[in-house]
Backbone as CSV, one residue per row, in Angstrom:
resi,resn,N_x,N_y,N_z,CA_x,CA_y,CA_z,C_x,C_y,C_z
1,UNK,-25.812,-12.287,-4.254,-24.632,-11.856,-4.968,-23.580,-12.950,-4.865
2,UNK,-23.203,-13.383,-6.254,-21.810,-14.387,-5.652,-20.617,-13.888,-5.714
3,UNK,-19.710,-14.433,-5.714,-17.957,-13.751,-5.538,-17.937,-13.605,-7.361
4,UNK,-16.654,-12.782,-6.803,-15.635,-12.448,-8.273,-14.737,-12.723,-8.396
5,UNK,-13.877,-12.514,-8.752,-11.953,-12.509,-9.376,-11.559,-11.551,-9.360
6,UNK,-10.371,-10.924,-9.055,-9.731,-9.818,-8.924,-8.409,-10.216,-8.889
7,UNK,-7.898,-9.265,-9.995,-6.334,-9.710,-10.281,-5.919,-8.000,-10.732
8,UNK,-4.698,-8.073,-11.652,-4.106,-6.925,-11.885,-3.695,-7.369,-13.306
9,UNK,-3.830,-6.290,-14.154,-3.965,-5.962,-15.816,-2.407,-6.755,-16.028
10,UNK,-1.204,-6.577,-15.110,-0.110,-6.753,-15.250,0.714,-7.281,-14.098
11,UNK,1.810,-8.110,-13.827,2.193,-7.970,-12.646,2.612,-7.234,-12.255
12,UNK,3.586,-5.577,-12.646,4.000,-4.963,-12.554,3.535,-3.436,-12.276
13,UNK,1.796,-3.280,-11.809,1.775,-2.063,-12.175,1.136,-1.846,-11.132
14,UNK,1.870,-2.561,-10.071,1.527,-1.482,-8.703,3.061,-1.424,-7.869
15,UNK,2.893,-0.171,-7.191,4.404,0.283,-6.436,4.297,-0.201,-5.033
16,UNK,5.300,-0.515,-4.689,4.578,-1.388,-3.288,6.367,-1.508,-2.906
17,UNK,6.014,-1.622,-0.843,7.133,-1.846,-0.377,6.878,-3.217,0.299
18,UNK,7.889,-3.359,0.634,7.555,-4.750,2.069,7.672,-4.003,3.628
19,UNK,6.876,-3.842,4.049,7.055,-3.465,5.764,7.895,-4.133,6.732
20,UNK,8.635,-3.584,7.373,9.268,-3.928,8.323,9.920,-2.539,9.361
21,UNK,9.489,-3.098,10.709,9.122,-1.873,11.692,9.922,-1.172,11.879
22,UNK,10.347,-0.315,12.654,11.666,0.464,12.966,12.242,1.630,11.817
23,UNK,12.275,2.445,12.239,12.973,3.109,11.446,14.086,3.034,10.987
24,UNK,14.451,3.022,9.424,15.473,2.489,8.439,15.696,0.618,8.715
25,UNK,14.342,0.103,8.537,15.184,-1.070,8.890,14.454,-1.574,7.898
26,UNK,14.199,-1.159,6.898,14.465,-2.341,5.522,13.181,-1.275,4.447
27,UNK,11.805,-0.008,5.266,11.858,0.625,4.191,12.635,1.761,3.770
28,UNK,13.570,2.801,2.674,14.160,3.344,2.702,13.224,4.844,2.752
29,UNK,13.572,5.480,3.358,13.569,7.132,3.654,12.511,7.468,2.146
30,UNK,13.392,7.287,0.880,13.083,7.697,-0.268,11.784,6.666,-1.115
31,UNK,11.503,5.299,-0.517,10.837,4.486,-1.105,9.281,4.713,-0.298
32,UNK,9.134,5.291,1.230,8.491,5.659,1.986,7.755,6.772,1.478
33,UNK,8.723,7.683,0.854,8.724,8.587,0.213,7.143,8.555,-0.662
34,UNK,7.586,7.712,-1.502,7.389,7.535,-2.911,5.526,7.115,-2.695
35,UNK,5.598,5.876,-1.373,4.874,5.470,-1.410,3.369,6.496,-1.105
36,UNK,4.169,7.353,0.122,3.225,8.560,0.480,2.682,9.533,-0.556
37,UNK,3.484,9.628,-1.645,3.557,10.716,-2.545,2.376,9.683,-3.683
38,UNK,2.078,8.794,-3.798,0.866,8.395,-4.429,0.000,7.931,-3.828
39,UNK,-0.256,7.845,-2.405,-1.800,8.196,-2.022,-2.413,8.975,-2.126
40,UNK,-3.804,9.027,-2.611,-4.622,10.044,-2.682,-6.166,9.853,-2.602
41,UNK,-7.514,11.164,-2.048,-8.117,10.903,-1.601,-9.283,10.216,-2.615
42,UNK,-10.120,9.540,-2.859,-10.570,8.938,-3.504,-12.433,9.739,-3.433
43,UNK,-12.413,10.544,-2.456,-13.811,10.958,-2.368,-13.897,12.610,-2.459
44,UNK,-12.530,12.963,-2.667,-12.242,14.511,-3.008,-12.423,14.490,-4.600
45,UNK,-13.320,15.012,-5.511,-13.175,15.231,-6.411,-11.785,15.977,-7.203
46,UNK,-11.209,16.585,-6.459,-9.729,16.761,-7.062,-8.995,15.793,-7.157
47,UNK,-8.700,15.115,-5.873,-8.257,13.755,-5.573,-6.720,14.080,-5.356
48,UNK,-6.770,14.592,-3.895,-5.720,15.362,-3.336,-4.668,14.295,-2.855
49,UNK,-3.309,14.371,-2.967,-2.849,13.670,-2.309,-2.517,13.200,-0.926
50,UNK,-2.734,12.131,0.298,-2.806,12.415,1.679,-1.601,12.279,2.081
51,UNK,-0.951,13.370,2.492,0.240,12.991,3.115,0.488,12.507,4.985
52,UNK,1.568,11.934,4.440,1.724,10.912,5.928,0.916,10.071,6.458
53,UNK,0.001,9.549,4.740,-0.465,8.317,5.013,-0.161,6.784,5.606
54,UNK,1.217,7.139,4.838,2.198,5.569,5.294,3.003,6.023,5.919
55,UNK,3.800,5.257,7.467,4.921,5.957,7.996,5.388,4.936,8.937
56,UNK,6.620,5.258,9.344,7.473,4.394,10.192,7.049,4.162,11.294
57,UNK,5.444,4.920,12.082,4.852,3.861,13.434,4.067,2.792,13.029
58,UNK,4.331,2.315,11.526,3.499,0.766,11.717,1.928,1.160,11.246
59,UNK,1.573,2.532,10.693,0.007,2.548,10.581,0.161,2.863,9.172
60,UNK,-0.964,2.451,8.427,-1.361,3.042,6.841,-2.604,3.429,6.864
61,UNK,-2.932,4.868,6.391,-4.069,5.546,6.688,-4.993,5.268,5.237
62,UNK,-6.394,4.667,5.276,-6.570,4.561,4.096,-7.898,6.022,4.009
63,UNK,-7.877,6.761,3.218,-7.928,7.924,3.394,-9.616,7.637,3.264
64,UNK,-10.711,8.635,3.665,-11.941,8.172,4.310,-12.635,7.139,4.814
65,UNK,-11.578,6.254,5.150,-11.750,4.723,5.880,-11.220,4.192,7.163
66,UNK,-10.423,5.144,7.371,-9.603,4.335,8.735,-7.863,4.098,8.276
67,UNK,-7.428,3.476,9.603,-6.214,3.245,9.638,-6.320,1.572,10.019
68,UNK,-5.022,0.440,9.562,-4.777,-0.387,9.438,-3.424,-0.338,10.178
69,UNK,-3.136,-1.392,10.770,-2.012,-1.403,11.774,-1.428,-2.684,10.668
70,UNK,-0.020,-2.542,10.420,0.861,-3.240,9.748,1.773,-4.131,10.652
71,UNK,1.939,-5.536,9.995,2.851,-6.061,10.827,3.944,-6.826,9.964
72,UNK,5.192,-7.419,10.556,6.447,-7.521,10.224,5.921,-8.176,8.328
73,UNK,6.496,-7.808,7.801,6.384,-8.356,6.406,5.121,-8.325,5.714
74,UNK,4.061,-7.482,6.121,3.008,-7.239,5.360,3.541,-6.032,3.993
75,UNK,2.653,-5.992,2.822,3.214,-5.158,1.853,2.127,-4.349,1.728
76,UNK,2.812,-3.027,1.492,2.095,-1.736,1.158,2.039,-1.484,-0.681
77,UNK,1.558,-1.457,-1.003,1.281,-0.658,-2.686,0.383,0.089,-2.938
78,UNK,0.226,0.594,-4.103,-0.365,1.919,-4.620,-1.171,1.397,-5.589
79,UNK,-2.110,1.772,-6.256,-2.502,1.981,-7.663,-2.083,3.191,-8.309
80,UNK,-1.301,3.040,-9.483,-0.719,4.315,-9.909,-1.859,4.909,-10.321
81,UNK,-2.872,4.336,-11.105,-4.085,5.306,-11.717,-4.767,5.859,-10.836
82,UNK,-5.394,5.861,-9.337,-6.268,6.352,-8.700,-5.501,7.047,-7.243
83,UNK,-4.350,6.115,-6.960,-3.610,6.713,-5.878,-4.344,5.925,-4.413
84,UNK,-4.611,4.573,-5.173,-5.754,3.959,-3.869,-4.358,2.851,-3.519
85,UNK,-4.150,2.690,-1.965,-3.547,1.984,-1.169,-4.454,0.707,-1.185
86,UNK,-3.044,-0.151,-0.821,-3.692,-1.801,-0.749,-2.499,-2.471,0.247
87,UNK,-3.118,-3.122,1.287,-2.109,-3.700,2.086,-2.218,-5.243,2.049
88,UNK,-1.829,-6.268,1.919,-1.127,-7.491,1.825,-0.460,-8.343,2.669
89,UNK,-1.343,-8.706,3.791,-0.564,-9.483,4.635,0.494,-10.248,4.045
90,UNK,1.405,-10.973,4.955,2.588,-11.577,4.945,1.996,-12.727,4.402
91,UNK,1.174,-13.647,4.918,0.569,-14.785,4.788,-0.271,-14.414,3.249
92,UNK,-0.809,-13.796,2.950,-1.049,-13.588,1.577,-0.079,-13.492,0.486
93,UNK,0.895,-12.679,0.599,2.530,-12.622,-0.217,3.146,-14.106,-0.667
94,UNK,2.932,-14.733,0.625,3.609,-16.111,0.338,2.715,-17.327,0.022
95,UNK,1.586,-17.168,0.327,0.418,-18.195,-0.774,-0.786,-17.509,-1.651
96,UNK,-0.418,-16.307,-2.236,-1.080,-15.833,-3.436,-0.581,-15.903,-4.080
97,UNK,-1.446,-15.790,-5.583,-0.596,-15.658,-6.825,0.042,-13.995,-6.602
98,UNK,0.537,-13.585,-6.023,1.518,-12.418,-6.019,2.433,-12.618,-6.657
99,UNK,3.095,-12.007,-7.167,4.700,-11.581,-7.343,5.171,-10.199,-7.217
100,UNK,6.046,-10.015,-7.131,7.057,-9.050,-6.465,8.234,-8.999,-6.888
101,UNK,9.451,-7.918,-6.991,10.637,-7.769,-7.125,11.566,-7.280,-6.354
């Protein structure tokens, strides 16, 4: 099997925060929010949403896979169509073709 390419239809069409630890210290209450409120399970045929997937101790739960420990400036986003989480080291943010707002 050889490799692929993987990019996004748009730059804009995933919701995503920047991490940083501590509570209120740079994600907001309501953006935390947001982010929790579009995870969802990917092997539930309903495709339920998981709450308190993402949260202020630093973990993102990727829902029938495990948990991922986050560190200072890694980024969290969503896929709006499926509700599938994607995390983004720091070191990826700043030499991928990423962009961000």
């Amino acid at each position: 099997m050889s490799t692929k390419t993987l990019g996004t239809n748009a730059t804009t069409s995933l919701v995503a925060v920047k991490w940083l630890p501590g509570f209120n210290s740079g994600v907001a209450a309501a953006d935390l929010a947001t982010i929790n409120n579009d995870i969802k399970d990917d092997q539930n045929v309903a495709h339920p949403k998981v709450p308190g997937a993402f949260s202020y101790n630093g973990q993102l739960f990727i829902p029938n896979r495990g948990v991922l420990k986050l560190l200072p400036g890694d980024w969290v986003a969503v896929d709006a169509t499926t509700g599938w989480p994607i995390l983004l080291s720091s070191y990826a943010i700043a030499s991928g073709p990423w962009t961000h707002s």
